[in-house]
C-alpha positions as CSV (number, residue, x, y, z in Angstrom):
1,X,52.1,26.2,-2.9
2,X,51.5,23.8,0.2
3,X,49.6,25.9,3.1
4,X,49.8,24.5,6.7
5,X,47.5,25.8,9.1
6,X,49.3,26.2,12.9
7,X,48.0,24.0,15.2
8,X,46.8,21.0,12.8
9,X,49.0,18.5,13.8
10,X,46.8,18.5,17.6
11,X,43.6,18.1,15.6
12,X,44.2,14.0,16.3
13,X,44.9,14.6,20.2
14,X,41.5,16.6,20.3
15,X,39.4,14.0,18.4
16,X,41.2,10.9,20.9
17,X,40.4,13.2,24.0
18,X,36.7,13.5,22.8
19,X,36.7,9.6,22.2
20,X,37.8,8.6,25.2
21,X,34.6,9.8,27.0
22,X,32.6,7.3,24.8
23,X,35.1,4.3,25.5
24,X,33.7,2.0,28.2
25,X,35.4,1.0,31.5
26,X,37.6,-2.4,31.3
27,X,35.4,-5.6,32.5
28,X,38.7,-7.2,33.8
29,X,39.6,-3.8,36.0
30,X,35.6,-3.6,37.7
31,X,36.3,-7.5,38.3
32,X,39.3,-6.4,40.0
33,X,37.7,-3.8,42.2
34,X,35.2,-5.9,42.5
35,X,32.1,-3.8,40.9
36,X,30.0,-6.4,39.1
37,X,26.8,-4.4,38.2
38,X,29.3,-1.8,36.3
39,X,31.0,-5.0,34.9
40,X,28.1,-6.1,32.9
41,X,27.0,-2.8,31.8
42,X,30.6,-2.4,30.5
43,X,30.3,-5.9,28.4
44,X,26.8,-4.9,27.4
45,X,28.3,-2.2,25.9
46,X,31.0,-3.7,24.2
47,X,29.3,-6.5,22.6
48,X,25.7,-5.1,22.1
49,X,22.3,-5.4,23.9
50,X,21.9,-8.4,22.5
51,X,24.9,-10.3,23.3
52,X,24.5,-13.1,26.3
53,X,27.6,-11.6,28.5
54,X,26.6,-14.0,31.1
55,X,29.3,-16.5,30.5
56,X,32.0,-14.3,29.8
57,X,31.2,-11.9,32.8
58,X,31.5,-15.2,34.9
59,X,35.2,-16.4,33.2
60,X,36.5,-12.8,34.1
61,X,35.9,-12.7,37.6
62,X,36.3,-16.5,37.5
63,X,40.1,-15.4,36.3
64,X,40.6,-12.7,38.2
65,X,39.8,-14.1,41.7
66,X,42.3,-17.1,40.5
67,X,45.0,-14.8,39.9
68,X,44.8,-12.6,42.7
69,X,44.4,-15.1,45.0
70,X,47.5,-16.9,43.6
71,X,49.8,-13.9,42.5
72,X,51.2,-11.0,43.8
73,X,51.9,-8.0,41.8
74,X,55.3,-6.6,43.1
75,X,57.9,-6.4,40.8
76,X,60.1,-8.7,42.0
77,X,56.7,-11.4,41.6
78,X,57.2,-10.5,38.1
79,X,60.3,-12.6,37.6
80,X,58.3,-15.9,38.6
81,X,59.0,-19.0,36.6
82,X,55.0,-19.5,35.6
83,X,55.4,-16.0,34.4
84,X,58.7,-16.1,32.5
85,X,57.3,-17.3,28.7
86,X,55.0,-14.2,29.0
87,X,57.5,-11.3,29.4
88,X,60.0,-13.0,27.5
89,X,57.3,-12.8,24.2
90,X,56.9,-9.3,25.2
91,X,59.9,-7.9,25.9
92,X,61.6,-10.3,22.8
93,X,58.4,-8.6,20.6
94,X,59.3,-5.0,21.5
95,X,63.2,-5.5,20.7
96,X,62.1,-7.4,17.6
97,X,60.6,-4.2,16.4
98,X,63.7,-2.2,16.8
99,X,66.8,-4.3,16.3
100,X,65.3,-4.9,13.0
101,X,65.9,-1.4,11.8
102,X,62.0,0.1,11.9
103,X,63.2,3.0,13.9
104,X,66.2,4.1,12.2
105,X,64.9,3.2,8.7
106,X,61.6,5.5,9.3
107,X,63.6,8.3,11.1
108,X,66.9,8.3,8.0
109,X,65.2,7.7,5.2
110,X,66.0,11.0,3.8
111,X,69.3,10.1,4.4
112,X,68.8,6.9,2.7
113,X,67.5,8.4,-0.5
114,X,70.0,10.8,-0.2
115,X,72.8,8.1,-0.5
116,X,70.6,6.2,-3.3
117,X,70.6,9.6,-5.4
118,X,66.7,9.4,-5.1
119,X,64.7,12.5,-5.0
120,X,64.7,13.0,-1.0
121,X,61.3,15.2,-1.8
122,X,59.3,12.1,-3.7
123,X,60.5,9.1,-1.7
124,X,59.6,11.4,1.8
125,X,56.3,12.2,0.8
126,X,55.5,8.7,-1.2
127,X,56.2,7.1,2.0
128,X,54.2,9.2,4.1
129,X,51.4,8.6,2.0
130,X,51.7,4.8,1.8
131,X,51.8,4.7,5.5
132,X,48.2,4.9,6.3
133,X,46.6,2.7,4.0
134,X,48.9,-0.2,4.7
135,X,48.3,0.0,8.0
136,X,44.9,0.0,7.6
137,X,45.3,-3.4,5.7
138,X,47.0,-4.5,8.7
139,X,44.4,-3.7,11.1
140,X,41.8,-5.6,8.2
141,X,44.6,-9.0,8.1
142,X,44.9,-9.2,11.5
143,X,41.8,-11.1,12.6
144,X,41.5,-13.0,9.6
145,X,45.2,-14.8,9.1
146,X,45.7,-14.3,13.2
147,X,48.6,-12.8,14.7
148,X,51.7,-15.2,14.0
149,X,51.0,-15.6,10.4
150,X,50.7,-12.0,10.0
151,X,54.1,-10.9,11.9
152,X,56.1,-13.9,9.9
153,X,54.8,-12.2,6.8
154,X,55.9,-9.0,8.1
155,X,59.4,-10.2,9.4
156,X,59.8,-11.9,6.2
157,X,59.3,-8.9,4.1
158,X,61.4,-6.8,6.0
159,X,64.0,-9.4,6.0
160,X,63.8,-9.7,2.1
161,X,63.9,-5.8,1.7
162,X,67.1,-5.1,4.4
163,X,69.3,-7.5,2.3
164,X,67.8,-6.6,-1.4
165,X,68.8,-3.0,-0.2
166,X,72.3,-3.7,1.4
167,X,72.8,-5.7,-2.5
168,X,71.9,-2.3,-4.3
169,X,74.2,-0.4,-2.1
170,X,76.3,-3.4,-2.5
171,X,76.6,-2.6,-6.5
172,X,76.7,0.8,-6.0
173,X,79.7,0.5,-4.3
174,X,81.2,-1.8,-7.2
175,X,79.8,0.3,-9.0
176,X,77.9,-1.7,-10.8
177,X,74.5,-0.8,-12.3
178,X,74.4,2.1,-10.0
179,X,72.1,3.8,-12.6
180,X,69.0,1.4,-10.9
181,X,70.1,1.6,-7.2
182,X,67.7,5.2,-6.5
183,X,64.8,3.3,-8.0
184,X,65.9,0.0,-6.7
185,X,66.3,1.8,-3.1
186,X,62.8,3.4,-3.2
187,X,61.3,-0.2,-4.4
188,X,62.7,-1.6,-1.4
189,X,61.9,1.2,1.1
190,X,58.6,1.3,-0.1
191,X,58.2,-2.6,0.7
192,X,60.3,-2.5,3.8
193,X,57.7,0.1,5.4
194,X,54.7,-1.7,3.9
195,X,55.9,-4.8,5.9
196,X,56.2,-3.0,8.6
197,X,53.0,-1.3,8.8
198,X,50.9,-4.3,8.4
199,X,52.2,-6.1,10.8
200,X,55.3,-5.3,13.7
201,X,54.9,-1.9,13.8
202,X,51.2,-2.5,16.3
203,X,51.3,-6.4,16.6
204,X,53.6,-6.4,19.3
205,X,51.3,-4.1,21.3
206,X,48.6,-5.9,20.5
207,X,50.1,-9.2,22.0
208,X,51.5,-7.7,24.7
209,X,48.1,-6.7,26.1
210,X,46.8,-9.7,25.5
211,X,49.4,-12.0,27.1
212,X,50.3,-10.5,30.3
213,X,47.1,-11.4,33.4
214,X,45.9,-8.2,34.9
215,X,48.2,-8.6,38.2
216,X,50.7,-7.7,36.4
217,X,50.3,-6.3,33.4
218,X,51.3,-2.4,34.7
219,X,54.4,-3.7,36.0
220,X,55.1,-6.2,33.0
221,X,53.8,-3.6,30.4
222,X,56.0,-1.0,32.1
223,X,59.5,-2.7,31.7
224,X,58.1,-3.9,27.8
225,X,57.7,0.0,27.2
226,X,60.7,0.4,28.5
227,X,62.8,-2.1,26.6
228,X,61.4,-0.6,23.4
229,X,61.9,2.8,24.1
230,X,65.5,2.0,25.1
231,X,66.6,-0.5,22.1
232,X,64.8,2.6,19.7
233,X,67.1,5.4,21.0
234,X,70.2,2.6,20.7
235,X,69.2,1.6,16.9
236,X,68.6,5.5,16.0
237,X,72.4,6.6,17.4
238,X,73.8,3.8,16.5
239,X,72.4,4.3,12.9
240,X,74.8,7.0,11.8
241,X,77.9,5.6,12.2
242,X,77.0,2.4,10.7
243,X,75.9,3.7,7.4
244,X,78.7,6.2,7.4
245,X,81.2,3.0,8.1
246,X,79.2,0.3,5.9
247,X,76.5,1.9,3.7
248,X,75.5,-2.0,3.0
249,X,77.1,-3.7,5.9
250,X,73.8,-2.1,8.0
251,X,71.0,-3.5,5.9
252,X,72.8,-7.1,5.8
253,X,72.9,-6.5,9.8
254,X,68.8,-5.9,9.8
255,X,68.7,-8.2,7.2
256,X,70.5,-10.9,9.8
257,X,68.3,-9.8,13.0
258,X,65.0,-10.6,10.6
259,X,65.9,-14.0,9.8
260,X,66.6,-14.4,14.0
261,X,63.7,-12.9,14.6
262,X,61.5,-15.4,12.5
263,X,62.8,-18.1,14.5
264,X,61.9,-16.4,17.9
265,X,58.5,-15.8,16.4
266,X,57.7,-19.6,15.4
267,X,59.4,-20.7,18.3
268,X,58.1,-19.2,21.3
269,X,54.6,-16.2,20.1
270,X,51.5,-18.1,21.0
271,X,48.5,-17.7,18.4
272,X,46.0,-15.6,20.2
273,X,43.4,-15.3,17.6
274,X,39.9,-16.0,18.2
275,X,40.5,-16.3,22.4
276,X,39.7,-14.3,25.2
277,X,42.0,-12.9,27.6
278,X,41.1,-15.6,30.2
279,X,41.9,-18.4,27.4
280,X,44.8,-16.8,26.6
281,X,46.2,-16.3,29.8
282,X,45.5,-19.9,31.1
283,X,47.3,-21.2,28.4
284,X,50.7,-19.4,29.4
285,X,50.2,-19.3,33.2
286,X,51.2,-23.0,34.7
């Protein structure tokens, strides 16, 4: 007998509302408004009392003078050529991470299992479970291979796992075999989520706020929100009627925006492991 207790579900809200009054104020923001003294206090306590923050306190304001002096913020200033690589990545990123199924894959899986004849009970909860720690290996990866590497892998394996799933449903249909398709489905689930988790389901966050200067990054990040949140609620009501009219056809189509989304990802996501903000945002800014 499971027993839930009412109100556990805002237990993390209250420990993130505690947290926040021991996060420290953004350097690049007091560089903005112009507060210096509160500037270095805020890198002394991010790196440690020990850290010289001399240089670095000098690059941000260094970076922020440039780009206020040469930017404005509006939102039309947003659609300027210098800044045109930078919301491409981002807004590219964030429909990366729904086109290729994430959304409607973690919202139907019940439905999925359901189709597969898997046990909807096991393959929910196995799932849930799995979630956490893979992210966690994610978070572990992700300074250590740096971020491109670590979203091909990701891509990759959710590539691998949408076709491999539209060829069990595939023989299922022929039936063909159909006695390995729940296992077979779960197996590839399993792997699809695990890809996921690792890598696009927080790297395109991550990018995005390192990528976009602070001029503009409410603005930028506002319409990379929005992009996401729009291409999600497309994916999820577009989901039904694609399984019901091609219970394969859909995985070969997620299978299909993978393998374009690899080539987006070597093509055009800079490598921002290892650099600072400033570094990063010199390099895209010309």
């Amino acid at each position: 007998m499971i027993i839930i207790f009412p109100g556990l579900g805002a237990l993390p809200f209250f420990i993130q509302v505690i947290g926040l009054f021991f996060v420290p104020e953004s350097p690049r923001w007091l560089a903005k408004v112009g507060t210096n003294k509160e500037l270095e206090n805020s890198l002394v306590r991010l790196r440690g009392r020990d850290a010289d923050i001399s240089r670095e306190a000098s690059e941000i304001q260094m970076m922020t003078k440039i780009v206020e002096n040469d930017s404005k913020s509006g939102f039309c200033d947003l659609f300027q050529r210098k800044y045109r690589h930078t919301l491409v990545v981002g807004i590219g990123l964030m429909l990366i991470q729904q086109v290729s199924g994430s959304a409607a894959v973690l919202s139907y899986a019940s439905t999925i299992f359901r189709k597969a004849g898997f046990s909807v009970a096991i393959g929910s909860t196995m799932l849930g479970l799995l979630m956490i720690p893979k992210a966690i290996i994610g978070v572990i990866l992700v300074d250590k291979w740096g971020r491109r590497p670590l979203l091909l892998a990701s891509v990759s394996g959710m590539t691998i796992t949408s076709l491999l799933l539209g060829v069990a449903f595939t023989l299922q249909k022929m039936q063909l075999l159909s006695e390995l398709t729940p296992i077979f489905t779960f197996i590839c689930l399993t792997c699809y989520i695990g890809a996921y988790a690792i890598g696009l389901g927080g790297l395109p966050w991550v990018i995005m706020s390192e990528i976009f200067p602070i001029n503009i990054k409410v603005t930028a990040g506002s319409i990379v929100t929005l992009a996401a949140s729009s291409s999600s609620s497309i994916v999820l009501y577009a989901f039904n009627f694609l399984f019901e009219w091609s219970t394969q056809g859909i995985f070969y189509i997620f299978g299909a925006m993978g393998g374009a989304a690899l080539l987006f990802i070597w093509l055009l996501v800079p490598e921002t492991k290892g650099l600072s903000l400033e570094e990063v945002q010199a390099s895209l800014i010309h």
